[in-house]
N, C-alpha and C positions, 0 to 999 in steps of 0.2 A: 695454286700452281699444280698442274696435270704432274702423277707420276710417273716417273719415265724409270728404264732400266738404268741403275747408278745415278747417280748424279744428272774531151770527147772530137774532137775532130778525126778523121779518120788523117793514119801517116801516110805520108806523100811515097811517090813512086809507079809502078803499074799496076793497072784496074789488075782484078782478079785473072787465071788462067780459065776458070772455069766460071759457067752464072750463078748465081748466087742459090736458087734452088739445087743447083748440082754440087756447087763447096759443101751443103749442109748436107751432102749424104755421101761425101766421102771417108777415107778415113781420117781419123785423129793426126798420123804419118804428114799423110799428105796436106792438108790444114797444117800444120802443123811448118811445114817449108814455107807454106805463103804468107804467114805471118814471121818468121825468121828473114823472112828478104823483102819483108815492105811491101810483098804483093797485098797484102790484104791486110787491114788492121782489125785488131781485137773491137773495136766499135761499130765498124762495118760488119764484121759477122755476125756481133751482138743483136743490131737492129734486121738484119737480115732474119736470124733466128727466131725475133718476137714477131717479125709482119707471118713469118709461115706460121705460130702461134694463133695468131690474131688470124689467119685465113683457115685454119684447118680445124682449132681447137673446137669451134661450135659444133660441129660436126662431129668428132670423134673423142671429146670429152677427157683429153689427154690431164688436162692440167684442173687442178680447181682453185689454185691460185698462183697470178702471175705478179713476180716483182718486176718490172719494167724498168723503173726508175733506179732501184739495188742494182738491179741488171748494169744498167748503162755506166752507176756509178764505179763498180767494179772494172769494166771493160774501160774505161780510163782510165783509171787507176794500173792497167795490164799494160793496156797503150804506151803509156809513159816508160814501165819499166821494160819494156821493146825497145822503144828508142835509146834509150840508154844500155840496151847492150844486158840488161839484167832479168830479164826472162827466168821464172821462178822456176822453166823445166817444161814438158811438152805438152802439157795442162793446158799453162798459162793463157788467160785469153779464150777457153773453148768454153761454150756455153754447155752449162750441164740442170741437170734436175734431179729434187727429192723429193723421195714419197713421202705423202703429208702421214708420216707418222714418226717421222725425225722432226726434233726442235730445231729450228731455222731462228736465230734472234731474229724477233720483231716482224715475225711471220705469221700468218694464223696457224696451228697446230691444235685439228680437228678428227682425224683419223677416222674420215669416214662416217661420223656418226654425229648426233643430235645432242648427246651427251654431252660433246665440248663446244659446241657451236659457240663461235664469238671466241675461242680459247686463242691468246696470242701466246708464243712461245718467249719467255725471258731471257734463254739462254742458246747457244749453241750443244747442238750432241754432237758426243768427243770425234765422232768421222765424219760431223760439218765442219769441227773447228781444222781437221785435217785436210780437210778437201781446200778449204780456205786458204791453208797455205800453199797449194798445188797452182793458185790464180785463177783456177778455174773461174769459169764464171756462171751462179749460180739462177737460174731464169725465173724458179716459183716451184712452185709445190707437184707433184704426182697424185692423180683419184686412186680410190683403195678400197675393197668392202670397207666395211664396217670393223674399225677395230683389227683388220687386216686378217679376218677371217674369213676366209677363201670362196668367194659361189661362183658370181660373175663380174658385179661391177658397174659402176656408170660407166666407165667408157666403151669405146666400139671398136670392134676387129678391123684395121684399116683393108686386111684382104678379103674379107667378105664382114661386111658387118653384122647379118644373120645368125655369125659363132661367135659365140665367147669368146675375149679377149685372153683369158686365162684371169685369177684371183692368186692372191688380191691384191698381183703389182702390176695389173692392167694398166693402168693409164701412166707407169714406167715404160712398158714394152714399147707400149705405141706410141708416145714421143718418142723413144729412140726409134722406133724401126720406121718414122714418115719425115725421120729429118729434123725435128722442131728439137731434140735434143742429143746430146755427142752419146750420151751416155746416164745413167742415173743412176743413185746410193739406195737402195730398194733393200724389203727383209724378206726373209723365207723362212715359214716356221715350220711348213709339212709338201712345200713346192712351189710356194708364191714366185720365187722368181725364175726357176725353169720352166714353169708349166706358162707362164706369159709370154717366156722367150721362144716355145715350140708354137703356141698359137699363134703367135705375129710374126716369127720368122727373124728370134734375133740370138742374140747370144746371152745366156743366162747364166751366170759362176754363181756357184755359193761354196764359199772357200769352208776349209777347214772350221770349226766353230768356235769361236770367240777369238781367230785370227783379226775381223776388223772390231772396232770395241762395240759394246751395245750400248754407252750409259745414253741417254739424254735422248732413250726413244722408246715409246708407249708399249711394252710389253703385251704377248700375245699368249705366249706360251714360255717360261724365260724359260727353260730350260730346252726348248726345240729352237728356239729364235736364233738365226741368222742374220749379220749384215751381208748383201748379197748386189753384184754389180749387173745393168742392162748393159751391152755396147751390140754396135752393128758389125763388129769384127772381133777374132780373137786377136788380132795386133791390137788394136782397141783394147779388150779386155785384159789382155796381159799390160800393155802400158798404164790402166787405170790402175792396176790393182797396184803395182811398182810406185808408181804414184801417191797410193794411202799407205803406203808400208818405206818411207825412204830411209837408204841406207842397203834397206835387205829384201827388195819386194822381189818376186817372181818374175822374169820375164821368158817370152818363146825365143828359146837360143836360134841363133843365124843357121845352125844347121840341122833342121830338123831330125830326128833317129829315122833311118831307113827302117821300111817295114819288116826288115829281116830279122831285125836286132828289136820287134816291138811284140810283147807277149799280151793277147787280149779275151779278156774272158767274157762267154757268153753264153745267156742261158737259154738252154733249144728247147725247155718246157714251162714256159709264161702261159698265163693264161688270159692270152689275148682277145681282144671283143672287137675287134676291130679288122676287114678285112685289107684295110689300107697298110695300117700300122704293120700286121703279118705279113705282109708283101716286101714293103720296105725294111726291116726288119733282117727278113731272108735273104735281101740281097745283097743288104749292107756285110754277115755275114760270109756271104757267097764272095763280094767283092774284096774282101779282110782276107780272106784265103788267096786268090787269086794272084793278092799284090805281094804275098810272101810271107805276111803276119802270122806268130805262132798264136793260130786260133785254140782256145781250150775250153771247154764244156764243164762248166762250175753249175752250181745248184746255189740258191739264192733261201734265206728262210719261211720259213712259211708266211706267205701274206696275208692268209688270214689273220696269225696271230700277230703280226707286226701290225694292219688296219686294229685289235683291238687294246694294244697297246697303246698305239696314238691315241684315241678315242679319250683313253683312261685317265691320261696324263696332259693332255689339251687341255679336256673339258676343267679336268681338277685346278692345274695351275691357273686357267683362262677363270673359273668361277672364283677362286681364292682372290684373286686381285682386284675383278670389279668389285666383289662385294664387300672387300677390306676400303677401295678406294673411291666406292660411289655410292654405296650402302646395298643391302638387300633388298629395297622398294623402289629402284629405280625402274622408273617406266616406261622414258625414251627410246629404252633399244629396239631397232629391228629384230623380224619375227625369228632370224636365226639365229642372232645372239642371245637373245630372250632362253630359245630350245637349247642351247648348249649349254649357257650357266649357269639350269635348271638341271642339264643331265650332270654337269660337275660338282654342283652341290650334294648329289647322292654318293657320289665316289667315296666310300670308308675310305679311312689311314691305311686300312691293310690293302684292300683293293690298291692302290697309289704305290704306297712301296714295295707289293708284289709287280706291279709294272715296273717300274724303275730296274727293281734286281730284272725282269726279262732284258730290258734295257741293255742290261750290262752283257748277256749273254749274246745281244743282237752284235752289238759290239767287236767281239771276243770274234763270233761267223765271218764276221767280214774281215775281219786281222787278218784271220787263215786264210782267205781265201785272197785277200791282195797279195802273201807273201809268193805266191806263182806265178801273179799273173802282174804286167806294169800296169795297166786299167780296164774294170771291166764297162764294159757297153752294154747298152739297154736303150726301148724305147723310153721316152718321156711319158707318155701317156700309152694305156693298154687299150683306150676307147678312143674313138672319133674325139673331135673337139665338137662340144656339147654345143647346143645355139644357145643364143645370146638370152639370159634372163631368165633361164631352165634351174628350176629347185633342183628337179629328178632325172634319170635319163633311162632309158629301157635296155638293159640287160639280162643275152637270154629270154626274151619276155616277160622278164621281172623289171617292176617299176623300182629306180634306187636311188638316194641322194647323190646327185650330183660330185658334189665335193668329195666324200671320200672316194666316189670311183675315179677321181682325177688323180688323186694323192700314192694311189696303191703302191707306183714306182718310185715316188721320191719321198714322202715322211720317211721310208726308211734310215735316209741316210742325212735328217734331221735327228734321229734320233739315236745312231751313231756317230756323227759331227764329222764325217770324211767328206771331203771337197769333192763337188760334183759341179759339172756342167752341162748343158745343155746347147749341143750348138747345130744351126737348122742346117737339113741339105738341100731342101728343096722349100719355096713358098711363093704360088704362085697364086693369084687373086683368082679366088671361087674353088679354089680346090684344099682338099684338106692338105695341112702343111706335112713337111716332116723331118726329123731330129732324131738326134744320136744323144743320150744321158751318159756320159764317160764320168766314172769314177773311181777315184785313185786312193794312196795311201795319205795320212796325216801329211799335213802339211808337204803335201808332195805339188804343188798348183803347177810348178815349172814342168816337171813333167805329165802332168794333165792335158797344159794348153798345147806342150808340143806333140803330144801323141794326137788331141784334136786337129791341131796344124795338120799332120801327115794323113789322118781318118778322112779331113773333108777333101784332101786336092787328092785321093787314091777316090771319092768315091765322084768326084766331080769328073777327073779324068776317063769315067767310067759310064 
């Protein structure tokens, strides 16, 4: 057994309001009413769901495994408790997706890699067995590097496929952002699920750390590892998360905070590579003022030494676990896993827990600096979105890996465990996307998504 972190007929009444390729790309919300009044049943969507699957996935390489028949038996089973008035809550019935580096009982759980090929998972991970209760309906699996280490990815950017989808919850974004899914349970361990959300143009949370559980999903880094949600909306995204947390989840309250009453901090000396990102960027600031927000001008820690703290602590935790869990002669892996488990196996004990204590003081920077401000903002990315199947990318004229020039602006806040999102403002097909990274205090999500709520309709209006 793989080790993981811990442990039909459709209901009568009126055809849908909208066609069926246009229900699967609305919100949650609104879905959501047409199964409450019989417009549309949980089976109908269901199949609707698997035919865009079945039409889109060869192409864009979303899924690498589909349950169809799970699927369907699920959405009856929803169906039923529709009719009956007992609807599990605003879930119920919506077709979702997980990255194949969660156990799914009776799923394959392969993570990308050669390693586990043929692995079926035995059990549920503790936020499938939660989502399970929500009704959701669960379609198949999410592609992912290797082992959920960040490059590119099999699948493909549905707005230009030439870029990178982002890593290594690509083929999460892009079922959500082309419709084939509502939303999806995806990890971030240094920016897996923001940096897929900026390049396909969707919405990426990675809440607080160890806010959703980790057990019963293939470690990458466990001490960076994130459970982290896709959705195409923040009404979306706040009703998922409500969703895995019942009882006490986060939602975007009815009224959102006026910009007057919203403090945001931003840093006017990034060291950006990108003349798009600087643009946008500039103006998001520009328009942050303009609406009335008390803009303020923080200082972020050095990214240098945050890029080599990651590095330190990746590689160490990522090399400790294959080689405790697959041995040291394993030969299967791809050539980047190979190079990392190789650089983590050098990492001394002191090296390790000289990162860690930095760790702590990355921590401590950002404490001080959210007690001023309600969230601050930043790009998702400092570079271009890289093209599709690029090890390296050119910086300054310097050739550089890939992966960590993507992560510069998000491992930090893997590595502090504070809730960040990523939510797009613009993404239009062949042009590079663009996104705002809002990040707040511990366990603050409710006021993350409402300050996002207020950031995108002030920069939309604009």
């Amino acid at each position: 057994m793989t080790e993981t972190h811990g442990t039909r007929d459709a209901a009568p009444g009126n055809r849908p309001s909208l066609p069926h390729d246009e229900v699967l790309l609305a919100s949650v919300e609104h879905v959501g009413e047409l199964l409450k009044t019989r417009a549309l049943s949980p089976v109908e969507l269901t199949k609707a769901a698997l035919n865009r699957v079945n039409r889109l996935n060869p192409r864009l390489r979303a899924f690498v495994h589909v349950a169809a028949a799970e699927a369907l038996e699920a959405a009856t089973q929803s169906e039923k408790r529709h009719r009956r008035g007992e609807a599990l809550g605003p879930w119920d019935g919506i077709p979702v997706s997980v990255k194949d580096i969660c156990a799914v009982a009776g799923l394959p759980l392969e993570a990308g890699s050669a390693v586990l090929r043929g692995h079926v998972a035995a059990y549920d991970a503790e936020i499938v067995r939660v989502l399970r209760g929500t009704g959701a309906v669960i379609l198949g699996k999410t592609s992912l590097d290797e082992f959920a280490l960040s490059t590119s990815g099999p699948a493909r950017n549905p707005l230009n496929t030439a870029l990178s989808p982002g890593g290594s919850s690509g083929g999460a974004a892009v079922a959500v952002a082309t419709g084939m899914s509502f939303a999806d349970i995806a990890t971030d361990t240094g920016g897996s699920v923001r940096i897929p959300a900026h390049c396909c143009g969707v919405v990426g949370l990675k809440p607080t750390h160890s806010l959703l559980p980790l057990d019963g999903i293939v470690p990458l880094a466990h001490s960076l590892d994130h459970v982290g949600i896709l959705t195409r909306t923040l009404g979306d995204s706040a009703s998922f998360l409500a969703a895995l947390q019942p009882g006490d989840g986060p939602a975007v309250p009815a009224d959102v905070p006026a910009f007057s009453s919203l403090r945001v901090g931003v840093v006017p000396q990034l060291p950006i590579r990108s003349d798009a990102v600087r643009r946008d960027y500039e103006h998001l600031t520009q328009v942050l003022r303009a609406e009335g927000a008390d803009v303020r001008e923080v200082s972020l820690p050095n990214l240098d030494a945050v890029s080599a703290v990651h590095m330190t602590v990746l590689s160490a935790e990522m090399s400790r676990y294959h080689r405790q869990r697959f041995g040291p002669k394993e030969s299967r892996y791809g050539d980047g896993m190979t190079a990392v488990c190789e650089i983590g196996a050098d990492v001394s004990t002191e090296a390790y827990t000289a990162a860690r204590e930095a760790r702590g003081e990355l921590c401590r920077a950002i404490d001080r600096l959210l007690e001023d401000v309600d969230v601050l903002a930043l790009p998702t990315l400092l570079i271009d979105v890289p093209e599709a199947d690029r090890a390296t990318v050119t910086i300054a004229g310097i050739e550089q890996l890939v992966t960590p020039a993507m992560v510069r602006l998000t491992s930090l806040f893997n590595h502090t465990g504070h809730p960040a999102v990523t939510v797009p403002l613009a993404a239009n097909p062949g042009e590079q996307p663009s996104s705002v990274q809002l990040v707040a205090p511990y366990h603050q999500e409710r006021r993350l998504l409402a300050a996002a709520q207020r950031i995108r309709a002030g920069m939309a209006s604009r």
